[in-house]
C-alpha positions in Angstrom: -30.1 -37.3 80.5 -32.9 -36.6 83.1 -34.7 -39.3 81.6 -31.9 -41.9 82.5 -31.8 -40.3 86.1 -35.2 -41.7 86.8 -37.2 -45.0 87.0 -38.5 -46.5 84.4 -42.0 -45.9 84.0 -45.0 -47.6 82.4 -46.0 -44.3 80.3 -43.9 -42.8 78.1 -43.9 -40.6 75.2 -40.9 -39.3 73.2 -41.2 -37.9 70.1 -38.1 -36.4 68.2 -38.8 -34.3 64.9 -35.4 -33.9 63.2 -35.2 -32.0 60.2 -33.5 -30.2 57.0 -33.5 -27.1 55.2 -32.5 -24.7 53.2 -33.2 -20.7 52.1 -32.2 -18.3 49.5 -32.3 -14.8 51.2 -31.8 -10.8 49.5 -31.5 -8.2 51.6 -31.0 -4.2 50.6 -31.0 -1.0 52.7 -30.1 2.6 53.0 -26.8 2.0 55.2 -25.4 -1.1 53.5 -25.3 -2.1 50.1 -27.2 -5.2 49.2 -26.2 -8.5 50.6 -27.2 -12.2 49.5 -26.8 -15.6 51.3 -27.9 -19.3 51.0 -28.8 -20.3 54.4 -28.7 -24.3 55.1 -29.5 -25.2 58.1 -30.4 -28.3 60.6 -32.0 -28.8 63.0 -34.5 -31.1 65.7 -37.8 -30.2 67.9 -38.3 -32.9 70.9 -41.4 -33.4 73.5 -41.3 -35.1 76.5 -43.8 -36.4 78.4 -43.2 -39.4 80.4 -44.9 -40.3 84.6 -42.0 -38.6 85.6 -40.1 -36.1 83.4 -41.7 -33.6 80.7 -40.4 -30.7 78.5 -39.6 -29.6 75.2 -36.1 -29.2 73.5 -35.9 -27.2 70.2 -32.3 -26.9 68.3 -31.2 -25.6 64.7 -27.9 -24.3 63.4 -27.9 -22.7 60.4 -24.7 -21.8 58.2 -24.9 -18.5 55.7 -23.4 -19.0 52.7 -21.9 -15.2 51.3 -22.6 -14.6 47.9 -22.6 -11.0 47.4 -21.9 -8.1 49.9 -20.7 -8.3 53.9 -22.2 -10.8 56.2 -22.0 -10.4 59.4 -22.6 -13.2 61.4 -22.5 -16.4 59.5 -23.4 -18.6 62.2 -26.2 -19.4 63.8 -27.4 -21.3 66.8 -31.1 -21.4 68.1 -31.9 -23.3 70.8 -35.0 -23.4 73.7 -35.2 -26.2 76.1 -37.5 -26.2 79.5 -37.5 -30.1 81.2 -38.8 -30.7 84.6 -38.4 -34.0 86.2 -39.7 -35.5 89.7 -36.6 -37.6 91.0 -39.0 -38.3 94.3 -42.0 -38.3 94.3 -44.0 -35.2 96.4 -40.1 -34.9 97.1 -37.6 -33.7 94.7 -38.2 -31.9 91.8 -35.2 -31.3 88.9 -35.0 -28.1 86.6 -33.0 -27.3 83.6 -33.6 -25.2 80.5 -31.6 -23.2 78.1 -31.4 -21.0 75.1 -29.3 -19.6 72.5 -30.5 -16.5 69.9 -29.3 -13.4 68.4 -29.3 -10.7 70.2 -28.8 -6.6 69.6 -25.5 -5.4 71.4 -27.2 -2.0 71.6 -30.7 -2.1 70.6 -30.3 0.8 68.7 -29.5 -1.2 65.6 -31.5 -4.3 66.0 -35.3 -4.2 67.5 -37.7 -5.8 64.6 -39.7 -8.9 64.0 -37.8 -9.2 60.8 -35.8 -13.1 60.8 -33.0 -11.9 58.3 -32.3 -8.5 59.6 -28.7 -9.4 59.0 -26.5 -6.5 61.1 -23.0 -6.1 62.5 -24.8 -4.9 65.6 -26.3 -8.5 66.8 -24.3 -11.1 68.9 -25.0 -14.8 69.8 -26.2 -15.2 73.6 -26.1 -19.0 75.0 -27.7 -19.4 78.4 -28.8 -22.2 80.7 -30.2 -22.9 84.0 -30.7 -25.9 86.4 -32.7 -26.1 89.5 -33.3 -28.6 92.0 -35.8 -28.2 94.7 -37.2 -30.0 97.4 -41.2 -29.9 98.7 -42.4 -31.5 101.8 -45.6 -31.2 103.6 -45.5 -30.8 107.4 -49.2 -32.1 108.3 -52.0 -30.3 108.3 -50.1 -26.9 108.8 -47.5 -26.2 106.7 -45.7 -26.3 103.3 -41.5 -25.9 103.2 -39.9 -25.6 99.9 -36.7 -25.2 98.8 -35.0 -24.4 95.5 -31.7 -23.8 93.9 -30.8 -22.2 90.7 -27.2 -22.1 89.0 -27.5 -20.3 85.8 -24.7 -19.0 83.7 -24.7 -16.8 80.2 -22.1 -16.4 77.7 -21.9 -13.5 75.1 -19.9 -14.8 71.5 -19.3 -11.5 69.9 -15.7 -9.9 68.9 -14.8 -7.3 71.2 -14.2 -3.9 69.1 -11.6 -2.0 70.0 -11.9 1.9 71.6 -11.2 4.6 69.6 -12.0 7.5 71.9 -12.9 8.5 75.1 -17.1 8.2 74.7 -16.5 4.6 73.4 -17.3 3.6 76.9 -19.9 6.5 77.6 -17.2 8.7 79.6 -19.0 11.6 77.5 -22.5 12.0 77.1 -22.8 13.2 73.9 -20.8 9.6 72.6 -22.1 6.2 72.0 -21.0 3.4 74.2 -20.2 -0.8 72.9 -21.5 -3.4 74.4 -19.1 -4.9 76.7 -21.3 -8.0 78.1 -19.4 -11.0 79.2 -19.4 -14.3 81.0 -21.4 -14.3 83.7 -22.6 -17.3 86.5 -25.4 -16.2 88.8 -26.9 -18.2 91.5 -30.3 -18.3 93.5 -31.4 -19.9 96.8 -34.7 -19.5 98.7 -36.7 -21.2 101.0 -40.3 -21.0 101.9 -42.5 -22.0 104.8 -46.3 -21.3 103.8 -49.9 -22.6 105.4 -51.4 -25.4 103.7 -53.6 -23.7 101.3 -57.7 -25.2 101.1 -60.5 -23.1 102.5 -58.6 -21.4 105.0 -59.8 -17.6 105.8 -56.3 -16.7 106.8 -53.0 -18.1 105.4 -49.3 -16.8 105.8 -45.9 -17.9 104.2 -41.8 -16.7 105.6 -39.5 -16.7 103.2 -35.5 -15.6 102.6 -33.7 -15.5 99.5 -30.0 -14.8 98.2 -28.5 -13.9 95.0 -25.5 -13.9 93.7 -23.9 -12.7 90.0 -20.6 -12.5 89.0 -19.5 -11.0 85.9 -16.0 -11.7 84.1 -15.4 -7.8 83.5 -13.6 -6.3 85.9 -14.7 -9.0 88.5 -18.2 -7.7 88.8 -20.2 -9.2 92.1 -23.8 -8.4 92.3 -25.2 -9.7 96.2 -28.9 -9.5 97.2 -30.8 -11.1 100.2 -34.1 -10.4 101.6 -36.0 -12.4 104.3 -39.6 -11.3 104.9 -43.5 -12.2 105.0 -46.7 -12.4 104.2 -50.7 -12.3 105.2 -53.7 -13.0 103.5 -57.2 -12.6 104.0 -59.9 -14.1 102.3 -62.8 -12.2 102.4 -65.0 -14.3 100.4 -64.7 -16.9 97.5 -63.7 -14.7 94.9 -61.7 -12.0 96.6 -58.3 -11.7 99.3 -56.9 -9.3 100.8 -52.5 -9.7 100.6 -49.9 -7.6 102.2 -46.4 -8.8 102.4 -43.1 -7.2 104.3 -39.2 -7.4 104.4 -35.7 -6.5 104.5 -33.3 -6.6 101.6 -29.5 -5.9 101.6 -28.1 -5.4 98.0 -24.3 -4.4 96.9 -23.3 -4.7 93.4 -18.8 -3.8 93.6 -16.4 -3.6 90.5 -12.9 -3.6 90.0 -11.1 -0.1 88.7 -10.7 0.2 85.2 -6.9 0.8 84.0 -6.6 3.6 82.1 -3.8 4.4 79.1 -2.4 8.0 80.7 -1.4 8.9 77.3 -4.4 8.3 75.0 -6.8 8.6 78.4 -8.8 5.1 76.4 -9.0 2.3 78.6 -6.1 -0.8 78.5 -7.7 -3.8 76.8 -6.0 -7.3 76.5 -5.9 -9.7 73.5 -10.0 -10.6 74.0 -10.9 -7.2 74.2 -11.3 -7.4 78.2 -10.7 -4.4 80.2 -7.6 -4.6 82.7 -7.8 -3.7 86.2 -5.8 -0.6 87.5 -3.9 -2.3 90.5 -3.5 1.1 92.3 -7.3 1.7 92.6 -9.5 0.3 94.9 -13.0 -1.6 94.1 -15.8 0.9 93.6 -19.3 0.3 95.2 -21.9 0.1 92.1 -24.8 0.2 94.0 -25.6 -0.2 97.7 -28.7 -0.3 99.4 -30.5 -2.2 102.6 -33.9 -1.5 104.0 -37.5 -2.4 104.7 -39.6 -3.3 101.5 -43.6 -4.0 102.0 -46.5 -4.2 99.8 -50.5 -4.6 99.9 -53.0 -5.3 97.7 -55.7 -7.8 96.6 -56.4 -10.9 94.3 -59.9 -11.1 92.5 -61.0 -14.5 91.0 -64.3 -14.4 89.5 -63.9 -17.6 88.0 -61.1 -20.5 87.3 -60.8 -18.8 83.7 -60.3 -15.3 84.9 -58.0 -13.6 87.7 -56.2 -10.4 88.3 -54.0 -9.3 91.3 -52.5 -5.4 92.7 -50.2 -4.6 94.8 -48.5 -1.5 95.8 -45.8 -0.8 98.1 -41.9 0.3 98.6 -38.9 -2.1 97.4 -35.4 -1.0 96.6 -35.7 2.5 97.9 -38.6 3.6 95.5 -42.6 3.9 94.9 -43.0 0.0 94.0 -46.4 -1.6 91.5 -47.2 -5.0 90.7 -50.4 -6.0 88.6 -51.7 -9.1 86.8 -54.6 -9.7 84.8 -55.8 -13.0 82.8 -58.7 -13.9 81.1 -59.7 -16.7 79.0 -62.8 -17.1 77.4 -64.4 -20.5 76.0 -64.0 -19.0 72.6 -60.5 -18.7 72.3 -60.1 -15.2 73.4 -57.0 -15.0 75.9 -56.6 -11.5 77.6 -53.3 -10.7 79.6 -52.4 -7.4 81.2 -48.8 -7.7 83.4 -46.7 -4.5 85.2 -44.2 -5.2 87.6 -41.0 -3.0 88.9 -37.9 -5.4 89.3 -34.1 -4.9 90.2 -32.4 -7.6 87.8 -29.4 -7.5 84.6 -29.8 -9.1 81.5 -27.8 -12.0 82.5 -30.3 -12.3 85.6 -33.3 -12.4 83.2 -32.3 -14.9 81.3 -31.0 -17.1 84.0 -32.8 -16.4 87.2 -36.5 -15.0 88.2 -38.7 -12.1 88.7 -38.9 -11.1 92.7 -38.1 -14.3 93.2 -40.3 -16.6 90.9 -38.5 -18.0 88.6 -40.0 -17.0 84.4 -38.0 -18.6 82.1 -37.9 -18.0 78.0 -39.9 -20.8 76.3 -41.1 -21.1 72.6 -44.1 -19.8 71.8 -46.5 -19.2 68.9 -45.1 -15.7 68.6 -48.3 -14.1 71.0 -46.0 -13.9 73.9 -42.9 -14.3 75.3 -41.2 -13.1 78.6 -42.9 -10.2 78.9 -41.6 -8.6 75.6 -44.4 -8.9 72.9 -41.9 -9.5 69.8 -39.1 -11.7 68.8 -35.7 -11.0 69.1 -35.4 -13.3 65.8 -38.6 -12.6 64.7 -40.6 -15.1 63.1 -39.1 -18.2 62.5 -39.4 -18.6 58.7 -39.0 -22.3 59.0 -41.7 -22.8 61.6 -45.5 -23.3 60.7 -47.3 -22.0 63.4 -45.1 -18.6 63.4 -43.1 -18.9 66.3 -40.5 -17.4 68.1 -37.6 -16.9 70.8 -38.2 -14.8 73.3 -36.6 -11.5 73.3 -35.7 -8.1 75.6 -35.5 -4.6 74.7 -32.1 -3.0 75.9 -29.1 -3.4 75.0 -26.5 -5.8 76.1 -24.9 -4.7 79.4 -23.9 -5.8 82.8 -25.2 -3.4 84.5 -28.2 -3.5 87.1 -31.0 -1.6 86.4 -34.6 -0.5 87.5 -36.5 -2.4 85.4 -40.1 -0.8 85.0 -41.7 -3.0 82.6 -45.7 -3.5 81.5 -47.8 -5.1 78.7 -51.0 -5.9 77.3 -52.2 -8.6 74.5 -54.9 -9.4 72.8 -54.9 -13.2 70.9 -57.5 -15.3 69.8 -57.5 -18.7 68.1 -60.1 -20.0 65.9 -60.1 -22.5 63.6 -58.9 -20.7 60.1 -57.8 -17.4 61.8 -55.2 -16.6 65.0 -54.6 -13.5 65.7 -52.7 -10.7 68.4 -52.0 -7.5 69.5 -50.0 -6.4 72.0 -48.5 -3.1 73.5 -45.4 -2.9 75.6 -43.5 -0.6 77.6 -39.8 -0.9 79.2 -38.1 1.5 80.7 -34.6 0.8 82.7 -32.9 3.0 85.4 -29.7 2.3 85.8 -28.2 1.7 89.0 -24.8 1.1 88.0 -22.5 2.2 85.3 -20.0 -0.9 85.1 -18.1 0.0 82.5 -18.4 3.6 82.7 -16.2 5.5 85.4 -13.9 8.2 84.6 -10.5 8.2 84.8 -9.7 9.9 87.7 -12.5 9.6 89.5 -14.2 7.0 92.3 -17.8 7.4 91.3 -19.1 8.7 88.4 -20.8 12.5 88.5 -24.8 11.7 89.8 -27.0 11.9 86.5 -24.6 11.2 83.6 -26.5 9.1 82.7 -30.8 9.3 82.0 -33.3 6.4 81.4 -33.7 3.5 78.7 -37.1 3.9 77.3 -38.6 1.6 75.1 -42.6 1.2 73.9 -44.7 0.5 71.3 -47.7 -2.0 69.5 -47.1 -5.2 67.9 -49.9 -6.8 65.5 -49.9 -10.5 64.1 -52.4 -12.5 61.9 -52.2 -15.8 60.7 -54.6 -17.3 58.3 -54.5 -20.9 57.3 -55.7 -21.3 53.6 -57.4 -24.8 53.7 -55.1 -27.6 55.3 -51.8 -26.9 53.0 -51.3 -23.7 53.0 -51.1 -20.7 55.8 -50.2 -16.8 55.2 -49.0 -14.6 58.2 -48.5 -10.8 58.2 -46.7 -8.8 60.9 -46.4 -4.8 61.9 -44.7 -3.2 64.6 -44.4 -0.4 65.7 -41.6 0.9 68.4 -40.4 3.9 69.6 -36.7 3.7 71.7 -34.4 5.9 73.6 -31.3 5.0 74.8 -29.6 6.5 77.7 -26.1 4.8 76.9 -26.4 6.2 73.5 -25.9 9.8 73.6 -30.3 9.9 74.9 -30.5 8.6 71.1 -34.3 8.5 69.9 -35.4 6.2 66.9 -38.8 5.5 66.2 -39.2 1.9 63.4 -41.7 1.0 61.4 -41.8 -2.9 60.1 -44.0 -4.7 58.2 -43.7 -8.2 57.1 -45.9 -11.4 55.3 -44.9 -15.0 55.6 -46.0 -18.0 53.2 -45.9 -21.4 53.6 -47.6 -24.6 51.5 -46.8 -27.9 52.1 -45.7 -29.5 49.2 -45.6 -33.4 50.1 -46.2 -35.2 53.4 -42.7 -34.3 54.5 -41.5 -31.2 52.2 -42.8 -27.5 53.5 -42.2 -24.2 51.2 -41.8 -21.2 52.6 -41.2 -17.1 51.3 -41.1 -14.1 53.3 -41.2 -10.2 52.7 -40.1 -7.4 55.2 -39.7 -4.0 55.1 -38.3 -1.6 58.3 -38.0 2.5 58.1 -35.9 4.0 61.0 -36.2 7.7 62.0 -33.8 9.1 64.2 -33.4 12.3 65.6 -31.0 14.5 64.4 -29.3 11.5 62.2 -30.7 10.7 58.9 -33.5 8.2 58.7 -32.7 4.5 57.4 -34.6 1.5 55.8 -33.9 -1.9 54.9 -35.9 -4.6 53.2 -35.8 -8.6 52.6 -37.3 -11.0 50.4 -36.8 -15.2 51.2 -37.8 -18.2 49.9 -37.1 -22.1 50.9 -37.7 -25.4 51.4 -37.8 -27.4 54.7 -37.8 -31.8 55.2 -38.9 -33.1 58.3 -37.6 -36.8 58.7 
């Protein structure tokens, strides 16, 4: 479609990869009994890269054939696209991207780089994006840009009904189900910032609003800031940056309507919660003030860079750092910690302080600041990717999202190799779904902190030009403030193998074994074993 918006062009390449497969997969644990599925599935991977448009589109469905135990979710849909296109040129620009993977309703049950963790716990999550913006230079002084993102994410899980009271974490010491729903959220800045060269000094102004509404209960998260910054280069290699603000930010719900007998909230036919009409809208979260930060950005050299800041945003003690390296050997460094206000649908959709970082595929080393995949390794894939994946659990609630990471990868010719440690922890601002009955505003620290951390290792060896073997650990430790401050520390281990066995015909097998230990509940494991086939036309 973006292609046919714009001229034709005299360069273009297009290639499409469509293909085929199939898997036989056996899977056995401590809480279920053992399972086994044939998995077909189909599927295409497309590049882009014309004078004028460029991207990548990846798609596969996959159907799970029951043969013996419960299967959970028999469908699947997998899906990344990113495709930018310049509609005028130095003028107009045209974003759009997507996705569509499993995901854990509450991580608790679903946090491994295992592919065929197969669990009641996981839901499909489709989300999309599209963003035009507009650049123009104003002389010799000035840059103004303007952008515009319309996102929208949609969760395709059955809504399971409420048995008591701490279903929807009304007590503390009871577990609380994902109640995610649709949500459309929406972004609009502009930017006015000096013309960047070898100037000692340069400055930028900027404003931005956001908006998020959520299905349940009529949700409406609104943010807008307007503020500035200074830099100050004090040599080549090394600036000085402070930046300052205001920010408004009001996140409302509708009441939940309570059953007086049973004291369980009413739910309609989809599982939705309905609004009590005699209550008034409760205030979420509501804060406005001055934000401001400063810091400095070292560049020793066009392969290497890192950046600090410190400061005050959204009431609180505020960090931001950044570090890259890249050698001429293949040895990639990254180091990231920043302190955001956003939801899950807002990750997906929209941007980090205000610059937008999107999912994308990757060779499983990286992917939006989470150093596993929510998937895990695509067992049809032969370089070992991945979709990108997040740590807490599905909710549409706002949170404090405090969230760091360092990796390791290099790439040489037989050998690739990472590792990578994380850390996530989530504040919540807002209980959306949790209020009590008779109550405006819930009691001030029901509820703690989401917690998540640990190390992730990955090596890939290719075995002469047909062949490649992969193996996989991680190792994560997880608390969970909406689950009764449940702890669970999980061990996995995996291998992959592949071998080409014609031009067009790739084998593949896979093993994967996952402990659990969880405080004061008994300690779980399960383990996999694949093997299959994949054509690409």
């Amino acid at each position: 479609m973006l292609t046919a918006m714009v001229p034709s062009s005299a360069y273009a390449d297009v290639e499409v990869n469509p293909f085929v497969s199939l898997r036989q997969v056996l899977s056995d644990g401590s809480d279920r009994d053992a399972r086994g599925w044939l998995e077909a599935g189909a599927g295409f991977a497309a590049l882009l890269n014309t004078n004028r448009v460029d991207g990548n589109i990846s798609y596969r469905y996959t159907r799970r054939f029951e043969e013996f135990g419960n299967i959970s979710q028999k469908d699947r849909h997998n899906a990344n696209a990113n495709v930018r296109a310049e509609l005028i040129d130095d003028f107009l620009l045209l974003n759009a991207g997507g996705t569509a993977s499993q995901y854990a309703t509450d991580v608790r049950g679903f946090n491994a780089i295992n592919p065929d963790d197969e669990s009641g716990n996981q839901t499909q999550i489709f989300s999309g994006y599209v963003e035009p913006s507009i650049q123009q230079r104003i002389g010799d002084l000035a840059t103004f840009q303007g952008r515009y993102r319309l996102g929208a994410v949609s969760a395709d899980s059955p809504r399971e009904g409420l048995s008591n009271p701490g279903s929807i974490g009304l007590d503390p010491s009871d577990g609380i189900g994902s109640r995610l729903s649709d949500s459309i959220s929406q972004t609009a800045s502009v930017t006015l910032a000096s013309t960047r060269a070898t100037n000692t000094i340069n400055w930028s102004l900027n404003a931005q609003g956001t908006h998020e509404d959520v299905d349940q209960l009529n949700q409406k998260y609104r943010g807008y800031s307007a503020g500035g910054e200074l830099s100050f280069r004090l040599s080549r290699k090394l600036e000085l940056i402070g930046s300052g603000g205001y920010e408004d930010i009001e996140n409302t719900q509708d009441s939940i309507l309570f059953d007086e007998e049973t004291g369980l909230p009413v739910l309609d036919e989809d599982g939705q919660f309905q609004v009590d009409p005699t209550m008034p809208r409760r205030s979420a979260y509501d804060f406005s003030g001055a934000y401001w930060n400063a810091g400095f950005r070292y560049t020793p050299s066009r392969r290497t860079s890192f950046e600090f800041r410190a400061g005050e945003r959204y009431g609180s003690a505020n960090f931001f750092l950044d570090f890259n390296h890249r050698s001429r050997g293949g040895l990639n460094v990254r180091a990231n910690f920043q302190q955001t206000l956003n939801s899950f649908s807002r990750l997906l959709t929209q941007s980090f302080n205000g610059i937008p970082y999107n999912v994308v595929r990757v060779g499983g080393l990286d992917q939006l600041g989470v150093p596993f995949c929510v998937i895990g390794v695509d067992p049809d894939s032969e370089d070992g990717g991945c979709l990108g994946g997040f740590t807490q659990s599905l909710t549409p609630a706002t949170f404090k999202s405090d969230r760091g990471l360092l990796m390791v990868s290099r790439k040489l010719e037989a050998l690739t190799w990472s590792a990578t440690v994380y850390y996530d922890k989530r504040r919540y601002v807002d209980s959306q779904q949790l209020q009590a009955p008779t109550e405006m505003e819930l009691p001030t620290g029901l509820f703690g902190n989401d917690v998540s951390f640990g190390t992730r290792g990955r090596v890939v060896l290719r075995l002469g030009e047909l062949q490649s073997l992969g193996f996989d650990a991680l190792l994560a430790r997880n608390s969970y403030a909406l689950s009764a401050q449940r702890k669970d520390t999980q061990f996995t281990l995996g291998t992959q193998y592949s071998r080409r066995l014609s031009k067009n015909l790739r084998g593949n097998a896979s093993l994967y074994g996952t402990h659990r230990i969880t405080e004061s509940r008994r300690d779980s494991s399960t383990f996999t074993a694949s093997v299959g086939v994949r054509y690409n036309f």
